[in-house]
C-alpha positions as CSV (number, residue, x, y, z in Angstrom):
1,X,-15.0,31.6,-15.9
2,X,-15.9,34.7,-18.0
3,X,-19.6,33.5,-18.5
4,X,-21.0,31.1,-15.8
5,X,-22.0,33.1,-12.5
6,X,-18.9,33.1,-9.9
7,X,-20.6,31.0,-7.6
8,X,-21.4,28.4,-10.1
9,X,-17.9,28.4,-11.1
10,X,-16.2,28.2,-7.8
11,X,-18.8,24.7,-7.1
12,X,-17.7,22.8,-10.5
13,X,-14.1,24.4,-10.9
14,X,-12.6,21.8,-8.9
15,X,-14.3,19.3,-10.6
16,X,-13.9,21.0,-14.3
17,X,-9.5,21.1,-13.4
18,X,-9.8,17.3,-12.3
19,X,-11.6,16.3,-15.4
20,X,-8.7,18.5,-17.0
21,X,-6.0,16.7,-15.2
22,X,-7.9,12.9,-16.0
23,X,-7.8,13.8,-19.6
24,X,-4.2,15.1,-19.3
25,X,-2.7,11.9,-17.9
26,X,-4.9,9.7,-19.9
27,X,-3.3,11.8,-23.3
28,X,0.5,11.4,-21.8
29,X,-0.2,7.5,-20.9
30,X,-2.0,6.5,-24.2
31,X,0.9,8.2,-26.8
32,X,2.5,5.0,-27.4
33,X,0.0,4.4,-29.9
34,X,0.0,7.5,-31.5
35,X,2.7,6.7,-34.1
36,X,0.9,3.9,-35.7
37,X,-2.1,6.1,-36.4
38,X,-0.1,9.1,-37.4
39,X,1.4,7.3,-40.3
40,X,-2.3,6.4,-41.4
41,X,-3.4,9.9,-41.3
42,X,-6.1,11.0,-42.2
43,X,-8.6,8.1,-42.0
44,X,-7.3,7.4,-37.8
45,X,-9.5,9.3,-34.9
46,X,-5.9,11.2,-33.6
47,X,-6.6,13.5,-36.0
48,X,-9.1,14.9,-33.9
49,X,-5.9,15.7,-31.5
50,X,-4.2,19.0,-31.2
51,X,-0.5,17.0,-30.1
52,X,-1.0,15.1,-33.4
53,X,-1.3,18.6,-35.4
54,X,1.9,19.7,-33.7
55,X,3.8,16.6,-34.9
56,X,2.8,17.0,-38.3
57,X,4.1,20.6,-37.7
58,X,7.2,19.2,-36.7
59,X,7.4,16.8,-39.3
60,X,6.6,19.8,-42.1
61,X,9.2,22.0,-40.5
62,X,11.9,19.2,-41.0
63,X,10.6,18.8,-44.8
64,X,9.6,14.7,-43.7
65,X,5.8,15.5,-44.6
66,X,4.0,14.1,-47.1
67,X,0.7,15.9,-48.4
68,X,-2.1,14.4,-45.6
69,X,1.0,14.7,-42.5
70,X,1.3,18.7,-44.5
71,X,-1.9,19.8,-44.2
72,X,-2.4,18.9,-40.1
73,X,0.9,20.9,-39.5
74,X,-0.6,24.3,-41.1
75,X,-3.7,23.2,-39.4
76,X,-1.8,23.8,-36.3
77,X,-0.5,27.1,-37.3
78,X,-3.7,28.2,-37.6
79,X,-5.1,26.7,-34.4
80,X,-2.4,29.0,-32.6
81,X,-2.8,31.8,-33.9
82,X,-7.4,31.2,-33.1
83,X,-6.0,30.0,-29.7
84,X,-3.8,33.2,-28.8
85,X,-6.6,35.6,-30.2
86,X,-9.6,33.5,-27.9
87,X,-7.3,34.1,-24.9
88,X,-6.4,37.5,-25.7
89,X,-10.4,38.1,-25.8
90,X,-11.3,35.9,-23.0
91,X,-8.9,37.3,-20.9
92,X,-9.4,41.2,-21.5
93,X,-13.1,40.3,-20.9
94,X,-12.2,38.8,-17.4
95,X,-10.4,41.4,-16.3
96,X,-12.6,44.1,-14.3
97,X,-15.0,41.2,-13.9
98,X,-12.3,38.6,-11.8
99,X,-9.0,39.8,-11.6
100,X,-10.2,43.6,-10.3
101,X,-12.2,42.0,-7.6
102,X,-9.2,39.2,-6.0
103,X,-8.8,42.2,-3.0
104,X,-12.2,42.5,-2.4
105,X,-13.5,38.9,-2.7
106,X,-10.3,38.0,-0.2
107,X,-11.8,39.6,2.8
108,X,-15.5,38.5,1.7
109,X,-17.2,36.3,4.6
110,X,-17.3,33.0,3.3
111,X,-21.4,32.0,3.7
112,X,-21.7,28.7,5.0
113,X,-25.0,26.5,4.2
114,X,-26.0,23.5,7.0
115,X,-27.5,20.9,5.4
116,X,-29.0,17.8,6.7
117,X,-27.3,14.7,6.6
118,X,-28.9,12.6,4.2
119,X,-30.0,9.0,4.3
120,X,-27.0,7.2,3.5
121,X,-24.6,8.7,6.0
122,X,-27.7,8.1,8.6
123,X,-27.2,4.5,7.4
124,X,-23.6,4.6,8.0
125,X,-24.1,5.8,11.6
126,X,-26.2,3.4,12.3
127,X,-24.1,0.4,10.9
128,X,-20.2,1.2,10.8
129,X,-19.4,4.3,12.1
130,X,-20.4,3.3,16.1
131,X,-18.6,6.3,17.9
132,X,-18.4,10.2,17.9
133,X,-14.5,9.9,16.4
134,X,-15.6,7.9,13.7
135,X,-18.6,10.1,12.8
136,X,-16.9,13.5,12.7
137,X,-13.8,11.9,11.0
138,X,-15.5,10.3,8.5
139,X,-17.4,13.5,6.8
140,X,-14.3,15.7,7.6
141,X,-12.6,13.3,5.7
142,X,-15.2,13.0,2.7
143,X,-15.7,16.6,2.6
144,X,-12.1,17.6,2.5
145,X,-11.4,14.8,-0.6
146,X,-14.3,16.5,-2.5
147,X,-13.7,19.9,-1.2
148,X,-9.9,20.8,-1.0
149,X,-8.0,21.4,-4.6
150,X,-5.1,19.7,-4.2
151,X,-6.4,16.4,-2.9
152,X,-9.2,16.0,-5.0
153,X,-6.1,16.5,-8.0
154,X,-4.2,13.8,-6.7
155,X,-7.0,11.5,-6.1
156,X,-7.9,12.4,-9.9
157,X,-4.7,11.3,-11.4
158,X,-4.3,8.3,-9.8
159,X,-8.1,7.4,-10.6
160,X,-6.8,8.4,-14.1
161,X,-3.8,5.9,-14.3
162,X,-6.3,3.3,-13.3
163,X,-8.7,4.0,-16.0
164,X,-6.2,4.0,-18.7
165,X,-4.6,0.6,-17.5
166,X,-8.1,-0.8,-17.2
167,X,-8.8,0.1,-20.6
168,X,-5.7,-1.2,-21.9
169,X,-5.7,-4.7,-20.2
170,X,-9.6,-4.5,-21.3
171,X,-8.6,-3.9,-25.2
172,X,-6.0,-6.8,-24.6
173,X,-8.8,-9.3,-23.3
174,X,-10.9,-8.5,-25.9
175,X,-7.9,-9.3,-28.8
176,X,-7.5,-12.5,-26.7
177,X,-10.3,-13.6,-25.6
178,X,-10.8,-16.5,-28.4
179,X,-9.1,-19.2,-26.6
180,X,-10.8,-18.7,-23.8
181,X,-14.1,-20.0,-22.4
182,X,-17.0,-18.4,-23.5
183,X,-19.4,-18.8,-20.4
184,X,-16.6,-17.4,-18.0
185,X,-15.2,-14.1,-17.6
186,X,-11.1,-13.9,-18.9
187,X,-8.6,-12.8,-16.6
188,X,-8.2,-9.8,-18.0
189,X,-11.8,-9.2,-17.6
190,X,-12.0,-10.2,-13.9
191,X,-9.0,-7.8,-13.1
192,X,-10.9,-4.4,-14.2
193,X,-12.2,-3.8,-11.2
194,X,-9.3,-5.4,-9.1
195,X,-7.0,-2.7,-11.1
196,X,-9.8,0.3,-10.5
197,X,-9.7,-0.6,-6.9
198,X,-5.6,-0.8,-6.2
199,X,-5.0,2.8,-8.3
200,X,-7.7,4.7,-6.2
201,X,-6.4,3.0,-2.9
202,X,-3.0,4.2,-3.6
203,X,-3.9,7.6,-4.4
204,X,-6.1,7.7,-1.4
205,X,-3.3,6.4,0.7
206,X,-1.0,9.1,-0.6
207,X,-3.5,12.0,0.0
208,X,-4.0,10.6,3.8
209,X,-0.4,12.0,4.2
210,X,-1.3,15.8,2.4
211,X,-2.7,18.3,5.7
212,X,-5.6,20.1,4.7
213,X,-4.5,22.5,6.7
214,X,-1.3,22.1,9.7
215,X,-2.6,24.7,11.8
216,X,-5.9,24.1,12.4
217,X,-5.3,20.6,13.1
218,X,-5.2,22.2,17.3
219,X,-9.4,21.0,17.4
220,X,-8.3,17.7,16.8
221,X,-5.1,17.4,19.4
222,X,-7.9,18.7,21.9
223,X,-10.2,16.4,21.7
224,X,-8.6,13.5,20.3
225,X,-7.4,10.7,22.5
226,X,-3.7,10.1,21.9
227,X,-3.7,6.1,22.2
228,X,-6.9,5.9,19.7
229,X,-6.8,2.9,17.8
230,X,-9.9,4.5,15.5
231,X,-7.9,6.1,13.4
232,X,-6.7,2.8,11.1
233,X,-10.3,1.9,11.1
234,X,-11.8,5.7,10.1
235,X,-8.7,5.6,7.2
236,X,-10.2,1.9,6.2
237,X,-13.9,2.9,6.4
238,X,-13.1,6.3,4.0
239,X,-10.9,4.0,1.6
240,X,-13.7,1.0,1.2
241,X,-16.3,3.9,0.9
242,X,-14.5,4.9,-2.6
243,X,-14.1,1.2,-3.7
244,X,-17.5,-0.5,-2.2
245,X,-19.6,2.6,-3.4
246,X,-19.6,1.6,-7.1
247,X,-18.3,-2.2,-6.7
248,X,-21.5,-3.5,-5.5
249,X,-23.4,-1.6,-8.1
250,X,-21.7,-2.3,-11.5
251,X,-19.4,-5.1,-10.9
252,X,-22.8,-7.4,-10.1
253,X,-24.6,-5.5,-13.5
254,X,-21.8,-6.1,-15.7
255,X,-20.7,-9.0,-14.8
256,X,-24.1,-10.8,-14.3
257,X,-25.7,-9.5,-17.7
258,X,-22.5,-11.2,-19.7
259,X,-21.5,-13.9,-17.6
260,X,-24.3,-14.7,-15.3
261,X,-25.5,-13.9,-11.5
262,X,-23.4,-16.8,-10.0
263,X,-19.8,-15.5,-11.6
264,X,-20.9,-11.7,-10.6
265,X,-21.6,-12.8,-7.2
266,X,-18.0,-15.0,-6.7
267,X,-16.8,-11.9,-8.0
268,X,-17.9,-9.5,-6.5
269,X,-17.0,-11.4,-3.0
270,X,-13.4,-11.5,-4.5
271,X,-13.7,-8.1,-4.8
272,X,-14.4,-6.9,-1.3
273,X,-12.1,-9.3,-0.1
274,X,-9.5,-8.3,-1.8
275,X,-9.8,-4.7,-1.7
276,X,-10.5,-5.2,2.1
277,X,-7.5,-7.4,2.5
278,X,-5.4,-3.8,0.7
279,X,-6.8,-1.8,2.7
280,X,-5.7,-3.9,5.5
281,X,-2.0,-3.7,4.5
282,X,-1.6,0.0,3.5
283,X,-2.2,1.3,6.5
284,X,-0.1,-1.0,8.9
285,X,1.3,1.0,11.3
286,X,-1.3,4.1,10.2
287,X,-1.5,6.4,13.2
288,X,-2.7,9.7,11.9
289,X,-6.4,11.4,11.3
290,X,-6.2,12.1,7.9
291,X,-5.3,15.3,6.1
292,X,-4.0,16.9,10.0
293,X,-0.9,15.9,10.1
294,X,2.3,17.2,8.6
295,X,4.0,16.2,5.3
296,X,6.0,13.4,5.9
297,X,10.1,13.8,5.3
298,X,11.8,12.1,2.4
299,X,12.6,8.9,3.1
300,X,15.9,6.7,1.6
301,X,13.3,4.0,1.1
302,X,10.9,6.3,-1.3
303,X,12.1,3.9,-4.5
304,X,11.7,0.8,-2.1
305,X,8.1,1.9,-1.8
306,X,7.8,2.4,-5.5
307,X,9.6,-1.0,-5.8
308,X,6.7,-2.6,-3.6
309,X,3.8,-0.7,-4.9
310,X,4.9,-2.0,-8.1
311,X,4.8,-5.8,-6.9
312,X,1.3,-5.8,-5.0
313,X,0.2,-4.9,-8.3
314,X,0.9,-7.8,-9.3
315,X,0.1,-9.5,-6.3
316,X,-3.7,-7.8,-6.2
317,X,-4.6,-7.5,-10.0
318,X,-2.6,-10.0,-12.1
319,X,-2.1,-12.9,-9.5
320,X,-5.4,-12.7,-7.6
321,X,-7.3,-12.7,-11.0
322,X,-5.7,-15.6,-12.7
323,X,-6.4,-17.5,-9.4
324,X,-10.1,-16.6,-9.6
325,X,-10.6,-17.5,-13.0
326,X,-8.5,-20.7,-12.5
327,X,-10.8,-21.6,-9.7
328,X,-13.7,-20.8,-11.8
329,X,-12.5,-23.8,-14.0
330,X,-11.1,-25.9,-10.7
331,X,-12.7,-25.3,-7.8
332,X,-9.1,-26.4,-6.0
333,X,-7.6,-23.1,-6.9
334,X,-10.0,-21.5,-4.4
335,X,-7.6,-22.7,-1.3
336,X,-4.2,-20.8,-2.4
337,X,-6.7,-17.6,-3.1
338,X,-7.7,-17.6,0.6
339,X,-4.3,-18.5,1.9
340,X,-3.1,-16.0,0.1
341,X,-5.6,-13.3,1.5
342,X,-5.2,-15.2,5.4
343,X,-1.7,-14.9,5.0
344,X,-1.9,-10.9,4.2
345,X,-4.4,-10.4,7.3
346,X,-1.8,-12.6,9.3
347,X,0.9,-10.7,8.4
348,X,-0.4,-7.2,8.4
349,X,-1.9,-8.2,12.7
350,X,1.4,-9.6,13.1
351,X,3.1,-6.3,12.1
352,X,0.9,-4.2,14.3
353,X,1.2,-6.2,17.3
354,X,4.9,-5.8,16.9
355,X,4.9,-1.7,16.9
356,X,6.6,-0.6,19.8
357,X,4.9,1.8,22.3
358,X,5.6,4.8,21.1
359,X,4.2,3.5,17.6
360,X,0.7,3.5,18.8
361,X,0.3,7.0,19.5
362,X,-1.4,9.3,17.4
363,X,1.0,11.1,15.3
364,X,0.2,14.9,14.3
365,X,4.0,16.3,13.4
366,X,5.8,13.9,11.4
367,X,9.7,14.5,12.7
368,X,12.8,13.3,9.9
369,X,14.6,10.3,10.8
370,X,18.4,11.0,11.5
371,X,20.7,9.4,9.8
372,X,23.1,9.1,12.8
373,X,22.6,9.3,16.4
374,X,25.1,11.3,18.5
375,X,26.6,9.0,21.6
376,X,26.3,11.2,24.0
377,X,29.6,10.8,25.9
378,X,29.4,13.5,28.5
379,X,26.4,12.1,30.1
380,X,27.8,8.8,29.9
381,X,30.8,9.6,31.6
């Protein structure tokens, strides 16, 4: 901030805080292995980590140090005191450079640049987004999820649970992957992508629900049709575009230079399917433009949804990848794998055929349910 020009900055700030935040949660979720290295200090790569110089602070302070664990706690003492004295610098330098200016850059016209559409949203007019809704929806909805802070946060920490359970359950194929066959992929293989796909879907669905911002959302109740049944389809186009954008690219590469192009194509059909089939489901009953509506109330089934989000986990990564690679080895296995994914479709229609009326219309103020309804007795007598 106190170097790079302020335009520069403000482009790759919001990128630079959700690299921040990815590396954060990827820390907090990984410290379960931290002991066993600690106690093999210093020959272990956590040494490398400030939390790790801390601990052996900690461990120095309660006199439970030995000499290696003693040296990495006054390592930390002196980190601090560097890391105070930078920031004391940094921040007296910023000063009349960032902080003086907040008035004056507040009231500055914000310059905004046109730029062509390029080829592949031209492609996308042309092929899946067929009407003007769909269109402007569509790169509202891109722009905002690249553009606006907290959403591109959200997304970031969800994408960064997903990476961090990849790894693991990638770490854990690798330790077992001697009793399996050689020429096919192990489950735990086939279920990276599977697991990349259901994390960033989650955290797409949850941002859908975030308004960029309430009060402009009045363009939208103009112009919009309130019986539009494009919205479930503009939500399912923008969460396939996250998922099919790299799918079709490195899950074919990766899994045809290892295992050959037959596996990578059966899997990468699983793939779309399945994340397809997700998409499907998590936005049953999905009646909103994204990011212009208000935040939904609490709701008394908020740990029911946890409760089920937990499940089609297991449902989308762990069962649907030991099917595949069971029906690698028996071809049999193939017909529960697409009962399972007919039944979801089946179900997920069913639901939305059953939505009452007043379901169907597009939703821009999400109102609390009430916990009780009053009777009314005067207009009934």
């Amino acid at each position: 901030m106190a170097i790079l020009p302020y335009s520069v900055f403000r482009r790759i700030s919001i990128y630079l805080r959700a690299a921040i935040l990815f590396l954060l949660v990827t820390l907090l979720s990984t410290t379960f292995v931290v002991p066993g290295f600690v106690s093999r200090l210093p020959d272990t790569p956590v040494q490398l980590l400030p939390t790790v110089w801390f601990l052996c602070l900690a461990q120095l302070v309660h006199g439970t140090a030995n000499q290696s664990v003693a040296e990495f706690g006054w390592l930390a003492v002196k980190s601090l005191a560097f890391a105070v004295t930078i920031a004391l610098a940094v921040y007296i330098a910023s000063y009349r450079r960032y902080f003086v200016r907040i008035p004056e850059s507040a009231d500055a016209e914000i310059v905004v640049r046109h730029r062509r559409g390029s080829i592949v949203v031209a492609i996308l007019d042309r092929i899946i987004l067929h009407t003007p809704l769909q269109r402007a929806g569509y790169r509202f909805a891109i722009k905002t999820l690249f553009r606006n802070e907290s959403h591109t946060l959200v997304v970031a920490a969800f994408v960064a649970l997903a990476v961090v359970t990849a790894a693991q359950t990638l770490f854990e194929g690798l330790s077992g992957s001697a009793g399996k066959h050689n020429n096919l992929p192990s489950p735990e293989f086939l279920s990276v992508p599977l697991i990349l796909a259901y994390f960033t879907m989650l955290g797409l669905r949850f941002a859908f629900e975030m308004p960029a911002d309430h009060n402009a959302n009045w363009i939208f109740r103009l112009c919009v049709v309130r019986d539009s049944a494009e919205c479930p389809r503009l939500a399912r186009d923008v969460m396939l575009t996250f998922i099919w954008a790299w799918a079709l690219v490195l899950v074919p590469l990766v899994y045809g230079y290892f295992w050959g192009w037959s596996v990578a194509a059966i899997h990468i059909a699983v793939c779309c399917l399945a994340s397809g089939t997700l998409a499907r489901v998590l936005l049953v009953g999905y009646r909103k433009l994204p990011f212009t509506c208000s935040y939904p109330p609490f709701r008394h089934s908020a740990i029911l949804l946890v409760l089920l989000c937990i499940l089609g986990y297991f449902l989308f990564v762990v069962f649907v990848s030991k099917l595949e690679y069971w029906a690698l080895l028996q071809p049999l296995y193939w017909v529960p794998l697409c009962l399972m994914v007919a039944t979801a479709w089946f179900v997920a229609w069913l639901r939305e055929n059953n939505l009452a009326e007043n379901d169907k219309q597009l939703l821009f103020d999400d109102a609390a349910t009430s916990g009780f309804e009053w009777l009314d007795l005067e207009q009934r007598l």
